[in-house]
C-alpha positions, 0 to 999 in steps of 0.5 A: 500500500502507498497513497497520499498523505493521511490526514488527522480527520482520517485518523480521528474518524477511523478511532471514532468508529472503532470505539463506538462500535466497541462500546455498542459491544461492551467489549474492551481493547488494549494496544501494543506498539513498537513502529508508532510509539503511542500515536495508536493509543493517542488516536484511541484516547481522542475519542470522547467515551473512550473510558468506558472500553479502552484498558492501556497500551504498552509502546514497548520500542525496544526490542527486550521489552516485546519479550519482557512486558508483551510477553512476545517469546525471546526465541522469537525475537532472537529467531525473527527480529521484531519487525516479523507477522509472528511477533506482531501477533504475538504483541497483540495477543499479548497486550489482549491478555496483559491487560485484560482485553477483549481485543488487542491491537499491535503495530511493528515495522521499519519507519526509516530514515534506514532498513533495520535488520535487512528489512526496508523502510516502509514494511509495517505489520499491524494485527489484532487479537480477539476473542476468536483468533486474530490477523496479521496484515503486511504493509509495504509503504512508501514516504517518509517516516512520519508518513510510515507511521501515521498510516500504520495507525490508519491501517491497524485501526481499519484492521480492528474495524473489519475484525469486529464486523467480522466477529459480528453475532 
C-alpha cells in the first residue's frame, strides 16, 4: 500500500468508529506498539467515551521489552527480529491478555530514515487479537517516516474495524 498523505480527520474518524462500535459491544481493547510509539493509543484516547472500553497500551520500542512486558517469546525475537507477522501477533495477543482485553491491537515495522535488520523502510505489520483468533496484515509503504507511521495507525485501526464486523453475532 502507498497513497497520499493521511490526514488527522482520517485518523480521528477511523478511532471514532472503532470505539463506538466497541462500546455498542461492551467489549474492551488494549494496544501494543513498537513502529508508532503511542500515536495508536493517542488516536484511541481522542475519542470522547473512550473510558468506558479502552484498558492501556504498552509502546514497548525496544526490542527486550516485546519479550519482557508483551510477553512476545525471546526465541522469537532472537529467531525473527521484531519487525516479523509472528511477533506482531504475538504483541497483540499479548497486550489482549496483559491487560485484560477483549481485543488487542499491535503495530511493528521499519519507519526509516534506514532498513533495520535487512528489512526496508516502509514494511509495517499491524494485527489484532480477539476473542476468536486474530490477523496479521503486511504493509509495504512508501514516504517518509512520519508518513510510515501515521498510516500504520490508519491501517491497524481499519484492521480492528473489519475484525469486529467480522466477529459480528
Amino acid at each position: 500500500m502507498t497513497g497520499g498523505e493521511v490526514d488527522g480527520a482520517e485518523v480521528g474518524s477511523a478511532a471514532a468508529g472503532v470505539v463506538h462500535r466497541l462500546a455498542e459491544r461492551h467489549e474492551t481493547l488494549a494496544t501494543v506498539e513498537s513502529l508508532t510509539g503511542g500515536s495508536l493509543a493517542a488516536s484511541i484516547v481522542n475519542i470522547a467515551g473512550v473510558s468506558g472500553i479502552y484498558r492501556g497500551g504498552l509502546v514497548v520500542y525496544a526490542t527486550e521489552l516485546k519479550a519482557t512486558l508483551a510477553g512476545v517469546p525471546a526465541d522469537l525475537l532472537s529467531e525473527r527480529g521484531p519487525v516479523d507477522p509472528e511477533v506482531a501477533a504475538a504483541l497483540a495477543e499479548g497486550g489482549r491478555q496483559r491487560c485484560g482485553a477483549d481485543w488487542g491491537l499491535a503495530t511493528t515495522g521499519v519507519a526509516g530514515p534506514e532498513p533495520q535488520d535487512g528489512k526496508p523502510v516502509g514494511l509495517v505489520y499491524v494485527a489484532v487479537a480477539g476473542p476468536n483468533g486474530g490477523e496479521v496484515r503486511q504493509l509495504d509503504l512508501g514516504g517518509g517516516r512520519d508518513h510510515v507511521r501515521a498510516t500504520a495507525v490508519v491501517e491497524a485501526l481499519r484492521l480492528l474495524a473489519e475484525r469486529l464486523v467480522a466477529a459480528t453475532p
